[in-house]
C-alpha positions in Angstrom: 93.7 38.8 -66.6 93.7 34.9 -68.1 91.4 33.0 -69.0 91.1 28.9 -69.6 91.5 28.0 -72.9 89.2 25.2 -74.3 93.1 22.8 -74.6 93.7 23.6 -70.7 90.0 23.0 -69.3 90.0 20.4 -67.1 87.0 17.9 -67.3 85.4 16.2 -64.1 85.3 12.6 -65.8 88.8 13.5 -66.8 90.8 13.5 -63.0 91.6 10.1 -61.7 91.9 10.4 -58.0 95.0 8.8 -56.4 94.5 4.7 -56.3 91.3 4.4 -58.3 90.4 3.4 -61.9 88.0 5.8 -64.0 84.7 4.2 -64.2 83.8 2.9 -67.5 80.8 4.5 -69.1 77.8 2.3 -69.8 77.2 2.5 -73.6 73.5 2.6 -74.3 71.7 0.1 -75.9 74.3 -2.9 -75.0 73.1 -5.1 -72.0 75.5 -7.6 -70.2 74.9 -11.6 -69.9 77.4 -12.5 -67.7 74.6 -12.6 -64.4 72.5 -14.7 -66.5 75.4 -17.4 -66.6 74.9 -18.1 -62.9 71.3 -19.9 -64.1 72.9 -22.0 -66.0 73.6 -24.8 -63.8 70.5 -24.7 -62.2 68.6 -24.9 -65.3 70.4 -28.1 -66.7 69.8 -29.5 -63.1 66.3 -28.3 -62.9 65.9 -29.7 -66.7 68.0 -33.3 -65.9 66.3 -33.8 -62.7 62.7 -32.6 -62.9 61.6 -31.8 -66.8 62.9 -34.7 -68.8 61.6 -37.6 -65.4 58.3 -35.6 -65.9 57.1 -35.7 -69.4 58.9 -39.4 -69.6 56.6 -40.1 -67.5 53.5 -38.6 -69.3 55.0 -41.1 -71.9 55.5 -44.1 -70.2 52.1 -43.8 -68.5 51.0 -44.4 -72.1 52.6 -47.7 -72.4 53.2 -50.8 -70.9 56.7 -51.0 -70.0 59.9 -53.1 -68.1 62.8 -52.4 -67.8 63.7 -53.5 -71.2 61.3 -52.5 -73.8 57.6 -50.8 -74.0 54.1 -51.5 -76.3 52.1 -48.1 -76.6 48.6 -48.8 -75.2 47.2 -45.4 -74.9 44.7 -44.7 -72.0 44.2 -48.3 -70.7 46.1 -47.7 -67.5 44.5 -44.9 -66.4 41.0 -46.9 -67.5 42.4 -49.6 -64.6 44.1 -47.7 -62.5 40.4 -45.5 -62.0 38.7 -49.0 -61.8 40.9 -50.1 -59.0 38.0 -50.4 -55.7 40.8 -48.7 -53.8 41.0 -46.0 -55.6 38.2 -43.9 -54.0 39.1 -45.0 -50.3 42.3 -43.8 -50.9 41.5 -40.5 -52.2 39.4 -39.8 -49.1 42.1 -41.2 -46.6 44.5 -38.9 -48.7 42.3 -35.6 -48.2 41.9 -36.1 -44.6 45.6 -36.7 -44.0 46.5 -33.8 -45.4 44.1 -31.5 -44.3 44.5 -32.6 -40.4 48.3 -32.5 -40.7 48.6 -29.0 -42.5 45.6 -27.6 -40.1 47.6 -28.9 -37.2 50.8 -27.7 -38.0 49.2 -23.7 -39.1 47.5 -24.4 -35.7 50.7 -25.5 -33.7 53.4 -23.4 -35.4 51.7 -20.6 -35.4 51.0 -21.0 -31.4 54.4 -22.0 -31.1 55.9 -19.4 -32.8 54.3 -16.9 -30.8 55.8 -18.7 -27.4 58.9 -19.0 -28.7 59.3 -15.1 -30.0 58.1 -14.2 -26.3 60.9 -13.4 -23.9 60.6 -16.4 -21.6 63.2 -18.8 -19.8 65.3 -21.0 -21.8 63.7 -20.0 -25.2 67.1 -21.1 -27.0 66.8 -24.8 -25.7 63.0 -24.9 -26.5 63.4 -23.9 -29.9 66.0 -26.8 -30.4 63.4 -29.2 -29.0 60.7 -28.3 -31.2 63.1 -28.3 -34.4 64.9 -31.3 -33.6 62.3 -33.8 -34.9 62.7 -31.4 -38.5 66.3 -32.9 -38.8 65.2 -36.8 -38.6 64.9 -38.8 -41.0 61.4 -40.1 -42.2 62.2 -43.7 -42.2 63.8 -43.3 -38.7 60.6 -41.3 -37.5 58.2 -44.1 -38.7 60.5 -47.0 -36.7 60.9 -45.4 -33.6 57.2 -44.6 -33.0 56.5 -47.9 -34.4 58.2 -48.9 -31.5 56.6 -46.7 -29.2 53.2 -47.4 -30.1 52.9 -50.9 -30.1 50.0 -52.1 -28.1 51.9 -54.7 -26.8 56.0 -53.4 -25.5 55.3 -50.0 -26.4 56.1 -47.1 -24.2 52.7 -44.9 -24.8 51.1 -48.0 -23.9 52.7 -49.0 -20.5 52.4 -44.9 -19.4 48.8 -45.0 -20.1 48.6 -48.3 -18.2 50.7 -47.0 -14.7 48.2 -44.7 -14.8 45.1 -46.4 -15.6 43.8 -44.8 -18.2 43.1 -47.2 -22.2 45.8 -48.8 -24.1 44.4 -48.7 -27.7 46.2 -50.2 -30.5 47.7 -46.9 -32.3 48.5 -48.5 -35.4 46.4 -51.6 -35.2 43.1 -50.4 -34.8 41.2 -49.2 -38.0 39.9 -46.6 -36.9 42.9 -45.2 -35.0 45.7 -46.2 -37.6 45.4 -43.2 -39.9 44.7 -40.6 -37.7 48.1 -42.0 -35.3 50.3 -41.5 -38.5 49.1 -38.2 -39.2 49.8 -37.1 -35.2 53.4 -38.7 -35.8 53.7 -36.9 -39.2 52.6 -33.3 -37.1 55.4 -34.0 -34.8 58.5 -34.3 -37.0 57.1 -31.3 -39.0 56.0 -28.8 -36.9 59.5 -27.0 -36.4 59.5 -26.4 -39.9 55.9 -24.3 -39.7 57.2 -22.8 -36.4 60.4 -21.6 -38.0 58.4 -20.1 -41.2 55.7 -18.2 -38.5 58.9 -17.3 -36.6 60.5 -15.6 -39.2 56.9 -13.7 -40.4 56.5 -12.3 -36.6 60.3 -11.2 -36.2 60.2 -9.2 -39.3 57.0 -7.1 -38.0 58.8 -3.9 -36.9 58.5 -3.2 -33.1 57.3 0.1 -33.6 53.8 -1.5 -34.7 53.5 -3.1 -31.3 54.7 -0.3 -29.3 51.9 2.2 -31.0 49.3 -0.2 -30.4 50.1 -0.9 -26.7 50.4 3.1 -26.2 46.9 3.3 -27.7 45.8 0.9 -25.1 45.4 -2.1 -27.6 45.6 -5.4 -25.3 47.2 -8.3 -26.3 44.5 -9.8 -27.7 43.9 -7.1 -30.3 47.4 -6.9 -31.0 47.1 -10.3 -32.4 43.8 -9.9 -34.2 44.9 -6.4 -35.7 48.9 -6.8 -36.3 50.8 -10.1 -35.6 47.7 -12.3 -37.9 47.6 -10.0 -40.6 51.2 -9.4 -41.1 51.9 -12.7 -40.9 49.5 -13.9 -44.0 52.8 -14.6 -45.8 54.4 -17.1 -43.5 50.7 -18.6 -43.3 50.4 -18.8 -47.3 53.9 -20.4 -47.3 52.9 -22.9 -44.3 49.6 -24.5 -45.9 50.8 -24.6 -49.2 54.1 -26.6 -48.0 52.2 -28.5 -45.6 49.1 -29.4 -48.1 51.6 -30.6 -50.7 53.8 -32.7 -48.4 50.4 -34.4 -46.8 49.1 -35.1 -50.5 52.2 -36.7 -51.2 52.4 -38.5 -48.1 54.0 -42.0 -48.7 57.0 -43.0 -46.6 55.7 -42.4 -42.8 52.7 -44.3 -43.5 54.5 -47.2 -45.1 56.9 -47.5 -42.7 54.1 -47.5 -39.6 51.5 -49.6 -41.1 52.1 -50.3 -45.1 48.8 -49.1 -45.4 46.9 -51.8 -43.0 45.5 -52.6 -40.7 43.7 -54.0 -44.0 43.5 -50.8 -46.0 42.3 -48.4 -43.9 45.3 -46.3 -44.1 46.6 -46.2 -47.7 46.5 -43.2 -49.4 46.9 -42.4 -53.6 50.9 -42.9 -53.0 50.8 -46.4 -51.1 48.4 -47.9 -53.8 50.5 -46.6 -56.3 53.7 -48.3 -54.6 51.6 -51.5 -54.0 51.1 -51.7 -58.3 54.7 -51.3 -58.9 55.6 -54.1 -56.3 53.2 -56.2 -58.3 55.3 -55.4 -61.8 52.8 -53.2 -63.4 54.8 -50.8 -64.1 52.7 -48.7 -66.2 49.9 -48.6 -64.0 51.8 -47.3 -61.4 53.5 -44.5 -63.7 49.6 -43.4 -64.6 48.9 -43.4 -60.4 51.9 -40.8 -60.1 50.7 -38.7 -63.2 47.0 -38.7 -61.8 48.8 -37.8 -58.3 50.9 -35.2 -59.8 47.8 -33.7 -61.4 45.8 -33.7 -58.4 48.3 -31.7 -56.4 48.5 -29.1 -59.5 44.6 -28.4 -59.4 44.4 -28.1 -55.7 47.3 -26.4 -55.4 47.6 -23.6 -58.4 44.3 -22.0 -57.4 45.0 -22.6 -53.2 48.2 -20.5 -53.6 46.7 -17.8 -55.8 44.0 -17.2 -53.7 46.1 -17.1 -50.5 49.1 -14.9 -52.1 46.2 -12.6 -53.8 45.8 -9.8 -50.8 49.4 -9.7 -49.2 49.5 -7.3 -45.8 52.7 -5.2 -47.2 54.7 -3.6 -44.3 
């Protein structure tokens, strides 16, 4: 009878299988860079492009500057920029734009998404229709309904005529102007907030609808109770996208109106544009700071509160 001596045991790590390398062992203690190279470029873009333009212009809001040279003047320009009539008009038109365009487009994705998950004819097509306007550009937007809502040669205006019914001036009218931009600004991004709400109701598993239509849950309830709830994420990522785009509204509305009829539909970015066209530069740099700032503190403690209590699946 023989027995394995400890020179002819055979270890496990030991046999290499036909074709294939031994694993190396991981020695503790020692941790690998290598993934954290892949950050790298982003960081010196993120850094070029976004933190150095940023706290420049922290600076330059500070001074009074061309392109040339620049004479430190401490708070004065946001001491006249704050004293500028406009300023408070503005702020309201700015509020109201963006709540009415992100409220719209929860409202409308949301109600779109849920068509456009449902299995109905020619859902392929519709969803290109209702993304299309996502891929124009802004400028391009602003002309062509320009064009359409003139009061004069524009198309809205000789439908509503064939049949009848008023031909107000869309852009013209004070009281009309700001609200038309922000129905022109709800149709080129409403795909986007459809797409988002899409993508929240496709991920619910089926089995969640299937249970509650066994338990006799109508479809009703099933949107109360499951496709709402589990969809908070997609509505979390739709306001806060929406809010901040409508805060920073600028080149729809100056394309459409430039702010006019009089100004009845500038907002905190067209009245910051309107300084720089008139050479003070500095001004205008402490308009985008105070902007910048304004979307910070509505938006920090808006996207805590709506990320706080996520619906996990």
């Amino acid at each position: 009878m023989s027995t394995a001596t400890p020179a002819t045991a055979i270890q496990a790590d030991d046999i290499v299988t036909e074709g294939r390398l031994p694993a190396k062992k991981a020695r503790p203690g020692i941790r690998s860079y290598y993934p954290t190279w892949f950050f790298v470029p982003a960081l010196v873009l993120y850094v070029i492009f976004f933190a150095v333009p940023t706290f420049s212009s922290f600076y330059f809001s500070l001074t009074r500057w061309s392109l040339f040279d620049s004479t430190f003047i401490g708070f004065d320009n946001y001491v006249q920029f704050f004293s500028d009539p406009q300023l408070y008009t503005s702020f309201i038109h700015t509020l109201i734009y963006a709540v009415i365009t992100s409220g719209a487009k929860v409202i409308l994705g949301f109600a779109l998404a849920l068509l456009l998950t449902a299995p109905i004819l020619g859902r392929g097509y519709l969803r290109a229709v209702v993304f299309f306007p996502v891929l124009l550009s802004t400028i391009g937007v602003g002309i062509m309904w320009k064009a359409l809502l003139d009061p004069f040669h524009g198309m809205v205006n000789a439908v509503l005529g064939f049949f009848g019914l008023p031909q107000p001036g869309w852009l013209t009218d004070p009281n009309l102007a700001l609200y038309s931009i922000a129905g022109i600004d709800i149709w080129k991004g409403v795909g986007i907030a459809t797409l988002i709400f899409m993508a929240g109701i496709v991920a619910i598993p089926h089995e969640y609808f299937e249970a509650a239509r066994i338990d006799g849950a109508g479809s009703w309830k099933i949107l109360r109770q499951i496709t709402i709830p589990l969809t908070r994420g997609a509505t979390a990522t739709v306001i806060i996208l929406s809010l901040i785009g409508g805060l920073r509204s600028f080149d729809i509305i100056w394309v459409t109106t430039g702010g006019g009829p009089g100004f009845t539909s500038d907002v905190l970015a067209s009245v910051i544009y309107k300084q720089y066209q008139a050479g003070f530069f500095g001004l205008s740099t402490a308009g985008n700071v105070v902007l910048f700032l304004l979307v910070t503190a509505i938006m920090v403690p808006l996207s805590y509160i709506l990320n706080r209590k996520q619906v996990e699946l």
